[in-house]
C-alpha positions as CSV (number, residue, x, y, z in Angstrom):
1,X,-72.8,-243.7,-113.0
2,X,-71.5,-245.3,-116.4
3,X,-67.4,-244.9,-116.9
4,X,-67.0,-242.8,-120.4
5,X,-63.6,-242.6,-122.2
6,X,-62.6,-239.1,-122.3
7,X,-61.7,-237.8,-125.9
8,X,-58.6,-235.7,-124.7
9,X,-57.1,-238.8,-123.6
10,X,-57.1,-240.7,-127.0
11,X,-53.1,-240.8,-127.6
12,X,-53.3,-243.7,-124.7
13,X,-55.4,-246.0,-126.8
14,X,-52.6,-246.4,-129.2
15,X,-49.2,-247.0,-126.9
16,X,-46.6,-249.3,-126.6
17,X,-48.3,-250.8,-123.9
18,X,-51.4,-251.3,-125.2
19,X,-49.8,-252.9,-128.3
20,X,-47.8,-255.6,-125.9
21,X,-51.2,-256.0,-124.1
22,X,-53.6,-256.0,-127.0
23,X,-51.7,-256.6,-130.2
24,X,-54.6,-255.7,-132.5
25,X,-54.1,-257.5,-135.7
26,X,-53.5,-260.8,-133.4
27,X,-56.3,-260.8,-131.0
28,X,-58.8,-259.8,-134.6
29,X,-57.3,-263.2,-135.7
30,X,-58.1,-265.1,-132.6
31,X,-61.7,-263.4,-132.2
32,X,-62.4,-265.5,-136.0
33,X,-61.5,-262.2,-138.1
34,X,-60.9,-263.6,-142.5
35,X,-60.2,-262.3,-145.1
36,X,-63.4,-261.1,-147.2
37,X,-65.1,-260.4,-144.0
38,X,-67.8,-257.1,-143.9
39,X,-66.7,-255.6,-140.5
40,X,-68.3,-253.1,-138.4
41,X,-66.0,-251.6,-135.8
42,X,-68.4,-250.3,-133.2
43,X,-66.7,-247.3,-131.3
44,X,-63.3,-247.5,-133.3
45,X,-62.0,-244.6,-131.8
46,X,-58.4,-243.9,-133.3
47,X,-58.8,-246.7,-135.5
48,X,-56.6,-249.0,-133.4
49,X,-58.2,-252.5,-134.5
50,X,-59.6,-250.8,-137.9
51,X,-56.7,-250.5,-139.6
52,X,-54.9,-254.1,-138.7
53,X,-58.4,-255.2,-139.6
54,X,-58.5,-253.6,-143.4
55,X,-55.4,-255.7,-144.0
56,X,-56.4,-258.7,-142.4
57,X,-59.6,-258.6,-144.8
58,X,-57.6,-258.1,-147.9
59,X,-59.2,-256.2,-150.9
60,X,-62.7,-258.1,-151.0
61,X,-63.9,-256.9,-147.6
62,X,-64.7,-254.2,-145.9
63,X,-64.5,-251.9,-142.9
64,X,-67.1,-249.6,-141.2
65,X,-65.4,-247.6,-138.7
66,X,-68.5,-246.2,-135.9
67,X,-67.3,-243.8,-133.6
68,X,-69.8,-241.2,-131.7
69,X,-66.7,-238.8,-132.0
70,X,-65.8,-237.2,-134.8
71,X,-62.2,-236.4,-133.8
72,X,-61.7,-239.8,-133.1
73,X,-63.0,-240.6,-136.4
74,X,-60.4,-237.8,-138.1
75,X,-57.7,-239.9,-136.4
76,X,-59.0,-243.0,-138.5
77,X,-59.7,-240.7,-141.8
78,X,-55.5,-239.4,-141.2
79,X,-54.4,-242.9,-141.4
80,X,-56.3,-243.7,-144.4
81,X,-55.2,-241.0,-146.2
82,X,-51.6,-242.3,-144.5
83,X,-51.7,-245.3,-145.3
84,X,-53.8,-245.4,-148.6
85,X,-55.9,-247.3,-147.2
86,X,-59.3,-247.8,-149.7
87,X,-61.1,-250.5,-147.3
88,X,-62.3,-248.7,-144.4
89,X,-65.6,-246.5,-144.6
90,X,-66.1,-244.0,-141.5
91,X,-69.2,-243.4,-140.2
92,X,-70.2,-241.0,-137.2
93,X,-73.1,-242.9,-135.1
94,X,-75.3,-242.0,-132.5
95,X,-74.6,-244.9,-131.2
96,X,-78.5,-246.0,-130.4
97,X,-78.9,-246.6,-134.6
98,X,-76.1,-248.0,-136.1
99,X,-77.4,-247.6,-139.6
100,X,-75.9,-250.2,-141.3
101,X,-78.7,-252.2,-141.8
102,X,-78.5,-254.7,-145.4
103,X,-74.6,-253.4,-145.5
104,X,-74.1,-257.5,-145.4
105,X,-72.1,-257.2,-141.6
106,X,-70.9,-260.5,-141.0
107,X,-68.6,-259.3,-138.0
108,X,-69.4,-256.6,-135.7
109,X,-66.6,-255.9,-133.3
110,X,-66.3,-253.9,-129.7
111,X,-63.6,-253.0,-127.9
112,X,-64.1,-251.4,-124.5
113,X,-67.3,-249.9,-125.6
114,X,-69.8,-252.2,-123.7
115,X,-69.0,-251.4,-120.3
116,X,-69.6,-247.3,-121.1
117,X,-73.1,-248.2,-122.4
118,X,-76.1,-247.6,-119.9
119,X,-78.4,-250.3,-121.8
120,X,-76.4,-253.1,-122.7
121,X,-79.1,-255.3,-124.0
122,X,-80.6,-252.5,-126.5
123,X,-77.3,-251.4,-127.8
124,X,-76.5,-255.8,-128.3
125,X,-79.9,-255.9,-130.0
126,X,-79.4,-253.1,-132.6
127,X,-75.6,-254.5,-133.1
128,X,-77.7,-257.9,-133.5
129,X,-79.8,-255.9,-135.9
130,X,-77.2,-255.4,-138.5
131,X,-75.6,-258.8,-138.5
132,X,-76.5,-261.1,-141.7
133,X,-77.9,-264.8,-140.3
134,X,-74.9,-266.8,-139.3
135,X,-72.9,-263.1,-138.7
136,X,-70.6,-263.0,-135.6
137,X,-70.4,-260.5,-132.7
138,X,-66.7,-260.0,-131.0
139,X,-66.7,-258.5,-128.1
140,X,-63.0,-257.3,-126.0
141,X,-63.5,-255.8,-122.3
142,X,-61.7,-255.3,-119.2
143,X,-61.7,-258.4,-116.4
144,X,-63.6,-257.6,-113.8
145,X,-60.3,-257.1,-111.9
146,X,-58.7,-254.2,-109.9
147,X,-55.8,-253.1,-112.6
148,X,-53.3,-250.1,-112.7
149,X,-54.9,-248.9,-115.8
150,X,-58.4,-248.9,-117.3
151,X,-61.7,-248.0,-115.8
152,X,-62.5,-248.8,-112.1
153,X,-63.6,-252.5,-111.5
154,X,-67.0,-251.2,-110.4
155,X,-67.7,-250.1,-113.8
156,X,-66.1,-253.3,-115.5
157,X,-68.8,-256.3,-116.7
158,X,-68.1,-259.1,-115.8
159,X,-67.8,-261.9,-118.5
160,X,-70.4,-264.2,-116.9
161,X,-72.7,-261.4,-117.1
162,X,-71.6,-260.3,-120.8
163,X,-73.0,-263.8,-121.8
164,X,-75.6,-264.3,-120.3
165,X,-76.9,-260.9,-121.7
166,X,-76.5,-262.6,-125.3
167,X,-77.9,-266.3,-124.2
168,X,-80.9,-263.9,-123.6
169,X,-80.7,-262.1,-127.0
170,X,-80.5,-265.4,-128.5
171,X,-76.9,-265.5,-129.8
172,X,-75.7,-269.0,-130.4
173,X,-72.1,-270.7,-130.5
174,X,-71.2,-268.2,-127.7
175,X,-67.3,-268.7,-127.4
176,X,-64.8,-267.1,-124.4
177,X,-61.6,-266.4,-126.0
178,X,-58.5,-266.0,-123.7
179,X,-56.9,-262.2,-124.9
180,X,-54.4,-261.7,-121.3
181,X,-55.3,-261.3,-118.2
182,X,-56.4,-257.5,-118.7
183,X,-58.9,-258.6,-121.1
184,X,-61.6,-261.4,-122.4
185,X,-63.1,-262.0,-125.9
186,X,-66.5,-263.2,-126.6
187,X,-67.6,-264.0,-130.1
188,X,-71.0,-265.2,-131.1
189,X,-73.3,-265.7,-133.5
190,X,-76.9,-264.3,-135.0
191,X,-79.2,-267.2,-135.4
């Protein structure tokens, strides 16, 4: 059975913790995150890497915010509305069709969504799908480790797997980026 994140439990994805552990606008920065960049935050949840991200890419870019929930996705509307924020475009998604096809996604980010989805490969293919040529995936997820917090390992991926799923999707330039020892980063790219 496939670990979901429960909804009622969306105040821990933004704690003081998590930010010492994850700072978000940092670890966007070491996946390759610029300014200018068309983003599509797959599975934004409270907006916790959206909204560093709409500053990061500065008033030329652009963020989609995808989230199946659309209380997580009121969370992200709040903060815009907080925050003024005119960059950041919500979306709620199926999640099988991301509909963001000729949106010009150079970046398509996910955080902890992966290891909840039952067919990995079809959900990387339709993020695939909405990448321009030469457009980057970057992926976050949990080390296949036993951890105080997070899902059990036995619902974790492990990294080797992760890449090799995208070697067979044909991503090139397929980097590991060191996020912690909680975490890993992979960023690649659409040939």
């Amino acid at each position: 059975m496939i670990h979901k994140f429960d909804v009622k439990n969306k105040h821990k994805l933004d704690s003081e913790q998590r930010r010492e552990l994850l700072p978000p606008e940092k670890t966007l920065l070491s996946l390759g995150l610029q300014s200018g960049d068309i983003m599509a935050d797959i599975g934004c949840g409270i907006g916790y890497f959206s909204i560093p991200a709409s500053k990061i890419l500065g008033t030329s870019g652009k963020v989609f915010a995808l989230d199946i929930s659309q209380e997580m996705l009121k969370e992200v509307e709040k903060k815009i509305i907080e925050l003024n924020i005119s960059n950041i475009k919500t979306i709620l998604t199926d999640g099988d069709k991301l509909e963001l096809k000729n949106f010009g996604i150079n970046f398509a980010f996910v955080s902890h969504v992966i290891h909840e989805i039952e067919g990995k490969e079809k959900f990387l293919e339709e993020i695939k799908s909405i990448l321009v040529d030469k457009g980057r995936i970057a992926i976050v997820e949990w080390q296949k480790i036993n951890a105080e917090f997070g899902p059990p390992k036995e619902h974790r991926i492990d990294k080797a797997d992760l890449i090799q799923i995208l070697k067979d999707l044909d991503f090139h330039n397929i980097s590991d980026i060191d996020i912690g020892e909680n975490f890993y980063g992979i960023t690649a790219e659409k040939h």
